[in-house]
C-alpha positions in Angstrom: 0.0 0.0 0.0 1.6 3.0 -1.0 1.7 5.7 1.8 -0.4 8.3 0.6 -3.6 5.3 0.5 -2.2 4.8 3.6 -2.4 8.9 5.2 -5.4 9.1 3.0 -7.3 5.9 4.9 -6.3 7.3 8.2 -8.3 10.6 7.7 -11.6 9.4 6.0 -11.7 6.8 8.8 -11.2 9.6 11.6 -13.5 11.5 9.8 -15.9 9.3 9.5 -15.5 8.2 13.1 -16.1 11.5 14.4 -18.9 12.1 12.2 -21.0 9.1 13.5 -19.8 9.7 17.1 -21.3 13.3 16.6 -24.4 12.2 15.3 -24.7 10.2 18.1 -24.0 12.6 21.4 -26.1 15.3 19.6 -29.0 14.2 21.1 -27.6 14.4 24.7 -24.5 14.8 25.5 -23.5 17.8 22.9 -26.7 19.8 24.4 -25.8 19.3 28.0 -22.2 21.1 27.3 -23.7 23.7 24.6 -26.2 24.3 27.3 -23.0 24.9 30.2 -21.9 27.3 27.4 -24.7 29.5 27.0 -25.2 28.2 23.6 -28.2 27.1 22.2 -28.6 23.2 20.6 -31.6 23.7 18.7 -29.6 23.3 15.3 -29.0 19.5 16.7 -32.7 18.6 16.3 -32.1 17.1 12.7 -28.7 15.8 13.4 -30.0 14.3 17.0 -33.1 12.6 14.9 -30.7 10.9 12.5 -28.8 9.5 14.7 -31.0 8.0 17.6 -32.9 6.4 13.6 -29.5 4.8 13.1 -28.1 4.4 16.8 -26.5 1.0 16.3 -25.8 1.4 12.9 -23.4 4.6 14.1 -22.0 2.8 16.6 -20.8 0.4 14.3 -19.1 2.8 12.2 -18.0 4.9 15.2 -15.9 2.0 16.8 -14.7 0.2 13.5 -13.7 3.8 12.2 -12.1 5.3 15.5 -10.4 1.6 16.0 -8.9 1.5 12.3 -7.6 5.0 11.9 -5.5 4.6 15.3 -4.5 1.2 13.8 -3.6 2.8 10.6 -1.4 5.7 12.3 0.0 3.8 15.4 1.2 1.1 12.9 2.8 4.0 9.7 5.7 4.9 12.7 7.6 1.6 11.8 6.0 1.3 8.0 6.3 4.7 6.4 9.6 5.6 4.7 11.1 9.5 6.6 9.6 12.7 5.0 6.3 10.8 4.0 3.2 12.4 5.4 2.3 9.3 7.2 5.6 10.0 8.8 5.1 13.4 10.3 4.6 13.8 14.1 2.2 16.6 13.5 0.0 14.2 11.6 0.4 11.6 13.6 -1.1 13.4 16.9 -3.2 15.0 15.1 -5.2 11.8 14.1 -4.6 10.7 17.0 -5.8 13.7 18.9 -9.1 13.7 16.8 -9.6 9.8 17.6 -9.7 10.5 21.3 -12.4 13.4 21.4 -14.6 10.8 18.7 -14.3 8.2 21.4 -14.8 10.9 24.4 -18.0 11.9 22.1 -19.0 7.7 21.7 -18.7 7.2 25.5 -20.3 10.5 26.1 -23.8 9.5 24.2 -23.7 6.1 25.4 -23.8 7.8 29.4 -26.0 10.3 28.8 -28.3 8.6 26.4 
């Protein structure tokens, strides 16, 4: 797999991740801290109905997604040649970085749903 598949796999599945674990706390959890914020969550009413429709569905694709892309970039450190961009640090953490608050936002609607 040539690495650019490889950087390019990493972000739609982080993506992807987040995406569905969004979907999925903006029914609760994403209100609750807007709400602490002074912010209002009524723009989460379509988003919130999609995904309590698909709830298991999302969660499927929030835990395969989240799983894979820290697969993917945990495992490029030993497989990518040096100045490739699955070889940068900055990428790196920042997939990384971006898996953690999709799984923060996963655990979150699962608590509060």
């Amino acid at each position: 797999m040539r690495p650019q598949t490889r950087s390019g796999g990493a972000v739609v599945l982080v993506v992807s991740g987040l995406a569905s674990a969004f979907a999925l706390a903006a029914c609760c959890a994403v209100p609750i801290l807007l709400a602490g914020a002074g912010l209002s969550a009524y723009w989460l009413v379509p988003v919130a109905t999609f995904g309590t429709q698909f709830a298991a569905i999302l969660t499927g694709i929030a835990i395969v997604s989240l799983a894979g892309a820290a697969f993917i970039v945990l495992r490029s450190a030993r497989t990518c040649a040096p100045g490739d961009l699955c070889a940068r640090p900055w990428f790196r953490v920042t997939i990384v970085i971006t898996a953690i608050v999709g799984a923060a936002l996963l655990v979150a609607s699962k608590l509060y749903a």
